[in-house]
C-alpha positions in Angstrom: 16.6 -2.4 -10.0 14.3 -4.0 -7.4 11.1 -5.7 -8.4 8.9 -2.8 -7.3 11.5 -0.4 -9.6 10.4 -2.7 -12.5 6.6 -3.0 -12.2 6.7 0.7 -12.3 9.1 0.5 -15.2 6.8 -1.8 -16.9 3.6 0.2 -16.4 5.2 3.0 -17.9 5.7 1.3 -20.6 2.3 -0.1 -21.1 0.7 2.9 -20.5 -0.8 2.3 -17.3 -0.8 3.4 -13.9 -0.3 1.3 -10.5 -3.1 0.2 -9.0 -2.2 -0.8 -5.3 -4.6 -2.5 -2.8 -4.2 -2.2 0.6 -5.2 -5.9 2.4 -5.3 -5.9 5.8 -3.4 -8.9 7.1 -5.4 -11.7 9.0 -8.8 -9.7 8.4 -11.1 -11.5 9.6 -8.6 -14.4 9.5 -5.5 -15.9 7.9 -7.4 -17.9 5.1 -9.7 -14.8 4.0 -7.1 -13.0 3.5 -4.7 -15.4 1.6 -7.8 -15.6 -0.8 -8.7 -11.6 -1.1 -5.0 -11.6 -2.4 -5.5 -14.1 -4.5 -8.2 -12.9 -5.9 -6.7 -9.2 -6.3 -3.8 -10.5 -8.2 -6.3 -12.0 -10.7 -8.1 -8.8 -11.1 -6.2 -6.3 -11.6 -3.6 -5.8 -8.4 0.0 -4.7 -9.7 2.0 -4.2 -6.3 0.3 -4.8 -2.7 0.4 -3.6 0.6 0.5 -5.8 3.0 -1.1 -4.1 6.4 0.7 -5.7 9.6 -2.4 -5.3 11.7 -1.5 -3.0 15.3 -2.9 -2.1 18.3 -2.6 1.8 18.0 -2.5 2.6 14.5 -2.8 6.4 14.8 -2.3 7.1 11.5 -5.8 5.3 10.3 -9.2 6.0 10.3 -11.7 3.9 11.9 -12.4 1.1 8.8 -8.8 0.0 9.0 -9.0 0.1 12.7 -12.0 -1.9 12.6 -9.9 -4.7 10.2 -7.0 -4.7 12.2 -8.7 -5.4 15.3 -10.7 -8.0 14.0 -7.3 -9.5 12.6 -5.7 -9.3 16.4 -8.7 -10.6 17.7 -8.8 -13.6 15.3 -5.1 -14.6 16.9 -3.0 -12.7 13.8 0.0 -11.8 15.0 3.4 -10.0 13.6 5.0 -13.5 12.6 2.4 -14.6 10.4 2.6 -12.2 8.1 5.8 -14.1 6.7 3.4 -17.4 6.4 0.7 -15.1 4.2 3.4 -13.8 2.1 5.4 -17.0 1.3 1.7 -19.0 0.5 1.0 -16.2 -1.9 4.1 -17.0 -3.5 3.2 -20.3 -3.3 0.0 -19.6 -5.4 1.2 -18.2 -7.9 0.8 -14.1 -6.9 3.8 -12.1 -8.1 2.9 -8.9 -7.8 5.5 -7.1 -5.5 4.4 -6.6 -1.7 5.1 -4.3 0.8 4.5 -4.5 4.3 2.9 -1.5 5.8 2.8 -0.8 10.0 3.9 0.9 12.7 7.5 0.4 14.2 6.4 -1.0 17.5 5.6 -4.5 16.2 9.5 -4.2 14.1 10.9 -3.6 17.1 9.8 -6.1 19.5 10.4 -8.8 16.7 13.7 -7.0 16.1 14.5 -5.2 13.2 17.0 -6.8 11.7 15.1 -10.2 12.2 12.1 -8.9 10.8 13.7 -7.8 7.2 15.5 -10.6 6.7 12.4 -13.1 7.6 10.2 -11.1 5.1 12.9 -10.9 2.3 13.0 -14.9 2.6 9.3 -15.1 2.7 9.0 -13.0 -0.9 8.3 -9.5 0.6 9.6 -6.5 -1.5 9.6 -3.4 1.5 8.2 -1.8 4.2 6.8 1.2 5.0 6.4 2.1 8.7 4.3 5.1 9.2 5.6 6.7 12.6 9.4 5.9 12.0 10.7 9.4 11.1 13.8 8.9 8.7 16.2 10.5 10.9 16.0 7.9 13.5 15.5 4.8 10.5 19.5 3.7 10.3 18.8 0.7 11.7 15.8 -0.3 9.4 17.5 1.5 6.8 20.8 -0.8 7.1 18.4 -4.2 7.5 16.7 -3.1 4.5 19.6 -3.0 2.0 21.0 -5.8 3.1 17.8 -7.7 2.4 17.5 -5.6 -0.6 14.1 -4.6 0.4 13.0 -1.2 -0.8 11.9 1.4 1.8 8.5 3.7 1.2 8.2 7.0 2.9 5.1 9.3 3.6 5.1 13.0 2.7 2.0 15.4 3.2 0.9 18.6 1.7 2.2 20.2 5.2 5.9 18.7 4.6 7.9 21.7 4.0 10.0 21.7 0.6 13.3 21.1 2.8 12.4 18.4 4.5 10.5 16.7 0.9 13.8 16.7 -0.4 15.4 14.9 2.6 12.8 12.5 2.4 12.6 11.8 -1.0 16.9 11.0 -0.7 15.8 8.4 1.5 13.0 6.6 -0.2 13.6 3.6 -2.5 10.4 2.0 -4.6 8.0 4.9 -4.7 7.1 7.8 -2.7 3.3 7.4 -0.9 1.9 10.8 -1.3 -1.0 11.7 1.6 -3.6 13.4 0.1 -4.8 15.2 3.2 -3.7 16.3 6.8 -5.3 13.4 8.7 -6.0 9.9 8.6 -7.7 6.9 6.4 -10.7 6.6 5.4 -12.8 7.3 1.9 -13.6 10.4 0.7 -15.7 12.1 -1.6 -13.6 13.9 -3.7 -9.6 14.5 -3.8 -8.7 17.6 -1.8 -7.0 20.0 -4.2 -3.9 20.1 -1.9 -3.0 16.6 -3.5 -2.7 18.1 -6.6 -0.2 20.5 -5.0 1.2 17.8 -3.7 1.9 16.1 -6.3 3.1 18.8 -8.3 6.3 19.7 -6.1 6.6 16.0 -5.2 7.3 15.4 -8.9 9.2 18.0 -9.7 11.7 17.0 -7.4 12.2 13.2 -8.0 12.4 11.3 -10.7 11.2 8.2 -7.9 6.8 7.3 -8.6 4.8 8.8 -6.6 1.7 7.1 -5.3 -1.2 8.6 -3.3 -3.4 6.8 -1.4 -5.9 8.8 2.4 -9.4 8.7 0.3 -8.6 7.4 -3.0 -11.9 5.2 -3.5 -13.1 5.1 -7.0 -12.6 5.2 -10.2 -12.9 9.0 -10.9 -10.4 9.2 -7.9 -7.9 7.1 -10.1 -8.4 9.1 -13.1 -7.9 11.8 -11.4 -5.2 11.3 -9.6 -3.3 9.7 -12.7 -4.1 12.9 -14.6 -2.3 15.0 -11.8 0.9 13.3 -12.2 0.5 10.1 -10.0 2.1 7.1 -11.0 -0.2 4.8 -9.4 -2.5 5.1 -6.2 -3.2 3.0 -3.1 -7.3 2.1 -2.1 -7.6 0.7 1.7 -10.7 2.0 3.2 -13.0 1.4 0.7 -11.9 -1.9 -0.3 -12.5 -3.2 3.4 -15.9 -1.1 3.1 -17.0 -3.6 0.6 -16.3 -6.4 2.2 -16.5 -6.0 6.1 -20.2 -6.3 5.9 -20.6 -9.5 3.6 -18.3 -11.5 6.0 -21.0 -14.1 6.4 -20.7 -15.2 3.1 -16.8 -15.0 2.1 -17.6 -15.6 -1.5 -19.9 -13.1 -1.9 -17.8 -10.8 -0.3 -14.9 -12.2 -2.5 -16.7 -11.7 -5.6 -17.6 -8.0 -4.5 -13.8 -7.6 -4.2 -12.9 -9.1 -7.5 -15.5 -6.6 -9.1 -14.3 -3.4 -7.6 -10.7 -4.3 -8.0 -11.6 -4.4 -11.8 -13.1 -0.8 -11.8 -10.3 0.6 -10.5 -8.0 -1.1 -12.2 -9.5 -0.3 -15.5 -9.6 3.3 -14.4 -5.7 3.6 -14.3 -5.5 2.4 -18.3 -4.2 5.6 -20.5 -6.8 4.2 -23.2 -9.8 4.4 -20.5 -7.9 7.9 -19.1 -8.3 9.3 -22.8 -12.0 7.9 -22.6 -12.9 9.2 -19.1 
């Protein structure tokens, strides 16, 4: 069972549901973000994603595009991402990680290369957005060898076929998309992610996570109550920080703060409550 498999496993057991940050890597710079993760950990992060800033990131809305160009432009580059990882482990952080981009910077490091460097620096899997999993052997192949789990996308507009194919080939958990689009907060969860979620989980036994516009706690709650096992925050979490960056503590702090919100929100106790 990887590490992911078991944090899951454990927050069944306790009751709870995953509560999974998504940190832009090198936003603004390599230090800030060493200490956001830090800080997470502390407050309530169970597994992280680890965003591998990119040039073209089609799949995100214009906060993470803001963060990852601010990360390029502050010299981040796809190599580093081993160095954050490995001084998190350093620290003290255990939480599992996974690496989340697009397939362009894996395959000018080399994909083979690239799995094995992030299994040695403590990473737990990857999930690369645009990297369909009929052409994936090759990640596929690096990935078990480095026994690194690999997460797949599925949408409401993924026909039931092609769900199951995916869902054969996903290891960890499943990241469920709540809407037809890209990142970025929302008001309210669409009702096609309950839909969603409901034939996702009927199909596989494997957690299912969804994250596009999960950004508060009522979003946690319910999500949770529609059969999520956990759920992924990006855009908002980088909305409370990206405009207190000229005071990184206080924009620390503000982190810290939120982080606790939602991860109180994904308690069975506070569900119950809510």
């Amino acid at each position: 069972m990887s590490r992911v498999s078991e944090r899951f496993e454990r927050l069944r057991r306790e009751g709870s549901g995953a509560f999974i940050p998504y940190v832009c890597a090198g936003d603004p710079d390599f230090d800030f973000t060493l200490r956001q993760i830090e800080r997470l950990a502390k407050s309530g992060a169970d597994i992280f994603e680890i965003g591998l800033p990119f040039s073209d990131p089609i799949a995100d809305g214009p906060v993470i595009q803001g963060a990852m160009n601010r990360s390029l432009s502050s010299g981040f580059r796809t190599k580093d991402v081993f160095d954050l990882i490995s001084f998190s482990r350093m620290r003290g952080v255990d939480q599992p990680m996974i690496v989340m981009t697009y397939y362009n910077p894996l395959l000018r490091f080399g994909v083979a290369s690239f799995c094995e460097k992030l299994a040695e620096a403590g990473g737990d899997g990857l999930l690369v957005v645009d990297l369909p999993p009929e052409e994936s052997k090759e990640l596929d192949g690096a990935a078990r060898t480095n026994a690194l789990d690999v997460v797949r996308l599925v949408a409401p507009s993924t026909a039931d076929s092609r769900l199951d194919f995916i869902l054969s080939r996903t290891s960890g958990f499943v990241y469920a998309v709540s809407v037809a689009g890209t990142t970025g907060a929302r008001i309210q969860l669409p009702a096609s992610a309950e839909r969603l979620l409901d034939r996702v989980t009927a199909r596989s036994g494997i957690p299912v996570v969804l994250g596009f516009g999960v950004s508060s706690p009522s979003h946690v709650r319910a999500a949770l109550s529609m059969g999520a096992s956990g759920i992924v925050e990006g855009s908002r979490l980088i909305s409370i920080y990206s405009d207190s960056l000229n005071d990184k503590d206080k924009a620390l702090d503000l982190i810290e703060s939120h982080a606790k919100e939602m991860k109180t929100a994904t308690l069975l106790t506070e569900r119950h409550n809510g």
